[in-house]
C-alpha positions in Angstrom: -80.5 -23.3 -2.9 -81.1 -25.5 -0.3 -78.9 -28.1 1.4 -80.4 -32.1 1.6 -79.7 -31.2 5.2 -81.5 -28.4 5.6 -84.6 -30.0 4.3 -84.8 -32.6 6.6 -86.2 -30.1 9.4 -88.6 -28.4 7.1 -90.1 -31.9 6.0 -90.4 -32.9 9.5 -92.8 -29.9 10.1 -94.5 -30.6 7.2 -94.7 -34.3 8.6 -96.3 -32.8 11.9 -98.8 -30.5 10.2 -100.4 -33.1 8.5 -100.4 -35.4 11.0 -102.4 -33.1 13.4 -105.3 -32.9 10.3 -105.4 -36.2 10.0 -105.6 -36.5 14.1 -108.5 -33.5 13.9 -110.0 -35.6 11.2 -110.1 -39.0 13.1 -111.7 -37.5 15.9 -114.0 -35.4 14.1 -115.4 -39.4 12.3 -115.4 -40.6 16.4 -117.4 -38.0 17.3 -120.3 -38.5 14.8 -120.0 -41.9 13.9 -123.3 -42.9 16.6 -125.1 -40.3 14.9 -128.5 -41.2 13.8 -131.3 -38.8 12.1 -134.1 -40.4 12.9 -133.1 -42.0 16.3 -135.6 -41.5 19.0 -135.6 -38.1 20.5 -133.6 -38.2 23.8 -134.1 -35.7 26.6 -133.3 -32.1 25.7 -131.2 -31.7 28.4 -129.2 -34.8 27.7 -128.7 -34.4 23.9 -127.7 -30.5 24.8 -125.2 -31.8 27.4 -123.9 -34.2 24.8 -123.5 -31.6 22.2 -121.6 -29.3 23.9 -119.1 -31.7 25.2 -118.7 -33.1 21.7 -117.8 -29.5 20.4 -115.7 -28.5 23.2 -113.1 -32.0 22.2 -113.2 -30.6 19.0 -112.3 -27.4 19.6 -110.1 -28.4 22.1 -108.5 -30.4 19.4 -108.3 -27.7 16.8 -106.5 -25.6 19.2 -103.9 -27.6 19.9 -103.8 -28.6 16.3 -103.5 -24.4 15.8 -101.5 -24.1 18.1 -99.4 -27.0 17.0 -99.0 -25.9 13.2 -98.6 -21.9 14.8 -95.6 -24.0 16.5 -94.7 -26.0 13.8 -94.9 -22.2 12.1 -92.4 -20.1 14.4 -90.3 -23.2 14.3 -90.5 -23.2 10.5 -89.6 -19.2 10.5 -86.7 -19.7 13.4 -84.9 -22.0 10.8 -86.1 -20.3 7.8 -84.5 -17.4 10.0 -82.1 -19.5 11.0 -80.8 -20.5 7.6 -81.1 -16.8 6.3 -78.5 -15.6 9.0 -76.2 -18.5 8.3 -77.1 -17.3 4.1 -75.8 -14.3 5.6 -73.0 -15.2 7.8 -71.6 -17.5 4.8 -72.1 -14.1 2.5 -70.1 -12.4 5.3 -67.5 -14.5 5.0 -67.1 -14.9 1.3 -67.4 -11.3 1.0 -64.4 -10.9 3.8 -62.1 -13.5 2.1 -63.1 -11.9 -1.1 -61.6 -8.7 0.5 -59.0 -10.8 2.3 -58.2 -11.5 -0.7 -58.2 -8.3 -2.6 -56.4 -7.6 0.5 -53.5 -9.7 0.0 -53.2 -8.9 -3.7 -53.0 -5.7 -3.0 -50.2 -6.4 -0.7 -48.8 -8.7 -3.2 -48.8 -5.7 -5.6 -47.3 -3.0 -3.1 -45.1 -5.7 -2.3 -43.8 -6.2 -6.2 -44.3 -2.1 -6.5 -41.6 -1.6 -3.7 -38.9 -4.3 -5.1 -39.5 -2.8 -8.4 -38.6 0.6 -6.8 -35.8 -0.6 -4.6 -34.5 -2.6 -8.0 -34.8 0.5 -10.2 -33.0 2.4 -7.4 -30.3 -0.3 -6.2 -29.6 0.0 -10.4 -30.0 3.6 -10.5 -27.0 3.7 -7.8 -25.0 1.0 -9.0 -25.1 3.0 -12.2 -24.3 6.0 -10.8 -21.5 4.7 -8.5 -20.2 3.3 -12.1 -20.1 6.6 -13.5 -18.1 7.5 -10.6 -16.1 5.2 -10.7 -15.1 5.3 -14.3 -14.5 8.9 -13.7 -12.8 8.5 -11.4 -10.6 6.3 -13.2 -10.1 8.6 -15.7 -8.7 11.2 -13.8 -6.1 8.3 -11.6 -5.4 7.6 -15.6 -4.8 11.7 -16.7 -3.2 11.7 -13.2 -0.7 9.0 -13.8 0.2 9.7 -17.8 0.8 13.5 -16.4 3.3 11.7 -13.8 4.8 9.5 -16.3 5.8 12.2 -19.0 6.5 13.9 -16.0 8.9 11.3 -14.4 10.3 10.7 -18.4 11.1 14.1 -18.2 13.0 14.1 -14.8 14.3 11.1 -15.9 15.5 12.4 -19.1 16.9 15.5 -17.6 19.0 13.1 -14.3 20.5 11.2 -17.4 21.6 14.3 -18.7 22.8 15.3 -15.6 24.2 11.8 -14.6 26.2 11.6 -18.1 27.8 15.5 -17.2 28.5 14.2 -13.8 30.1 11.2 -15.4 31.9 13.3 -17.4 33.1 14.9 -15.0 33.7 12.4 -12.8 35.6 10.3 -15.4 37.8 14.0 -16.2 38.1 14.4 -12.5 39.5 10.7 -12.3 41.9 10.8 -15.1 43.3 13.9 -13.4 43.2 12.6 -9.8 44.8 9.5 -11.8 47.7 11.4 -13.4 48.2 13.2 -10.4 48.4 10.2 -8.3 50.7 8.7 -10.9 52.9 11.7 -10.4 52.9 11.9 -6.6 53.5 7.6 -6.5 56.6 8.4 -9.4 57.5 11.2 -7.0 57.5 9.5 -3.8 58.7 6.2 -5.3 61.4 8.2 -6.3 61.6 9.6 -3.0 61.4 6.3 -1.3 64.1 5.5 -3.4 66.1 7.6 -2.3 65.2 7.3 1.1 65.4 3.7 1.2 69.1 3.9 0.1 69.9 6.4 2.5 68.3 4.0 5.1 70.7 1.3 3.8 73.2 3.9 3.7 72.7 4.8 7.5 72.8 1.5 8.8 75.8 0.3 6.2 77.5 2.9 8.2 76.7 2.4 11.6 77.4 -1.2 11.4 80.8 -0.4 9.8 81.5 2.1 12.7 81.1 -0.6 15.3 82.4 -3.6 13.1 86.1 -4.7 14.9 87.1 -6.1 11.5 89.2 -9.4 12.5 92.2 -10.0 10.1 91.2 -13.1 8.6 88.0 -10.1 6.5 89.0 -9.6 3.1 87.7 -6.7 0.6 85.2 -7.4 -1.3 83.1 -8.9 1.7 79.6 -9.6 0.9 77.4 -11.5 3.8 73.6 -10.3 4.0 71.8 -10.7 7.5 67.9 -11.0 8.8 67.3 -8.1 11.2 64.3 -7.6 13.7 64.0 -4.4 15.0 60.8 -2.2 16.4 59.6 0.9 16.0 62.9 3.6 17.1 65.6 1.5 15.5 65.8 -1.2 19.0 67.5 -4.0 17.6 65.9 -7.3 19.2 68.0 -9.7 17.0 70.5 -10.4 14.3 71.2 -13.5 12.2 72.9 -14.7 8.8 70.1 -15.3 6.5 71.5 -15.3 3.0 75.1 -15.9 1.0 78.3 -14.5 3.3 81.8 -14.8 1.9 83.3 -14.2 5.0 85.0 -17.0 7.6 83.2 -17.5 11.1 85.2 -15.0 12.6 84.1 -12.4 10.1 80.3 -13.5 10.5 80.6 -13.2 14.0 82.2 -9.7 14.0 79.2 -8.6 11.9 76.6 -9.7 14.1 78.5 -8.2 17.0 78.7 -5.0 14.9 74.6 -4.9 14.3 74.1 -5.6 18.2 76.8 -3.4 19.8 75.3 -0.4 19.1 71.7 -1.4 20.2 69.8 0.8 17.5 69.7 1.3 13.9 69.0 4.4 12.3 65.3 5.3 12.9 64.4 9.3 13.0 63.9 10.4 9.2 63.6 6.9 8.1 59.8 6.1 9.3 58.3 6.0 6.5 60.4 3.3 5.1 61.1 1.3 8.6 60.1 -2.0 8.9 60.1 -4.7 11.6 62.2 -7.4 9.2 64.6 -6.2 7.0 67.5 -7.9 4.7 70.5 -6.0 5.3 73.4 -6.7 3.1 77.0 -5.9 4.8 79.4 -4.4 2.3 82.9 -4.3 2.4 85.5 -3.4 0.0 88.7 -2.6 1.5 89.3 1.1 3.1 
């Protein structure tokens, strides 16, 4: 079907063609409109020379009206040709966009047919890794409830052996306590002693080197702060307590703790101290 355009060149031709008959026609009247039948009778030679140049105008004129229409002809077949190769060309192109676009939904399609692969497989994995996974799993879980009973176990058998230690411990205690009790009743007993033999020592070297004045009385009872160091070295003597004795007395006692320049010390070291109270007894000879 044709296009309003693409009959505008075809009526033009048709336009042309009949335009050259109606030319051929015109001149065909011009050239026998003088033409009489029973005119006089003109010299051969004249009519003859009239005839022929009438004919050749015509045919003159149909041959360019021939050659016009054969023309107006090729013209007519170049676009008839014309409009077949653009029928063509236009067939050409649907026909590639039609395969353009079979093309493109096939591409489409692959395209879809891939993700739908890759989907199926990403979920075929992540199923898979899942499985894993919760396998996995259950093993860490058969893994750890074997190492719980396991620890209870150990546990139950270190509280066994934690309460017989304690036992032990506690039996090991009480003995180490009774001993200790004993030894301290032993060596308090010892100390004692010790300590009253230390008193004992230094009651008598003071009395050795007391110069008892005449104004001392039996019955003398005057106690005294001594500071000595380690080896008996007396560094000083003073009344520190009750002393029923006159100023003459007191002064012959602290004379007596000073004159010999040592206490007692060798034997007594476990019981020396620095400081000590030292009560001077005396009850007559």
């Amino acid at each position: 079907m044709y296009a309003p355009r693409d009959l505008l060149p075809q009526l033009r031709a048709f336009a042309g063609a009949i335009g050259v008959h109606v030319l051929m026609a015109a001149l065909v009247v011009l050239g026998t409109i003088n033409w009489q039948p029973f005119r006089e009778r003109q010299p051969v030679g004249l009519t003859i020379e009239a005839v022929i140049v009438d004919t050749g105008e015509i045919r003159q004129q149909r041959e360019e009206a021939r050659r016009a229409q054969e023309m107006e002809d090729r013209r007519q077949e170049r676009n008839d040709e014309l409009e077949r190769q653009r029928q063509r060309e236009l067939e050409r192109k649907q026909q590639e966009e039609r395969r353009e676009r079979q093309i493109e939904e096939q591409r489409k399609q692959d395209a879809q047919d891939r993700l739908q692969q890759l989907r199926m497989q990403r979920e075929r994995k992540l199923e898979e890794e899942r499985l894993r996974q919760e396998r996995e799993l259950e093993q860490i879980r058969e893994q750890r409830e074997a190492a719980e009973r396991q620890r209870r176990l150990e546990q139950e058998r270190l509280k066994q052996i934690e309460a017989r230690k304690e036992r032990e411990r506690q039996e090991a205690a009480a003995a180490q306590r009774r001993a200790d009790a004993e030894a301290q009743q032993f060596r308090a007993g010892q100390m004692a002693t010790l300590s009253d033999n230390y008193q004992a020592a230094i009651q008598a070297v003071v009395t050795q080197n007391w110069l008892r004045p005449p104004t001392a009385q039996p019955g003398l009872r005057c106690t005294l702060k001594i500071v000595q160091i380690p080896g008996g070295e007396v560094i000083s003597a003073a009344i520190a307590g009750q002393c029923n004795g006159d100023e003459a007395t007191r002064r012959s006692i602290l004379a007596a703790v000073e004159r010999g320049g040592a206490l007692p010390y060798r034997g007594f070291e476990d019981v020396f101290e620095r400081e000590i109270d030292f009560i001077f007894i005396y009850d007559g000879d």
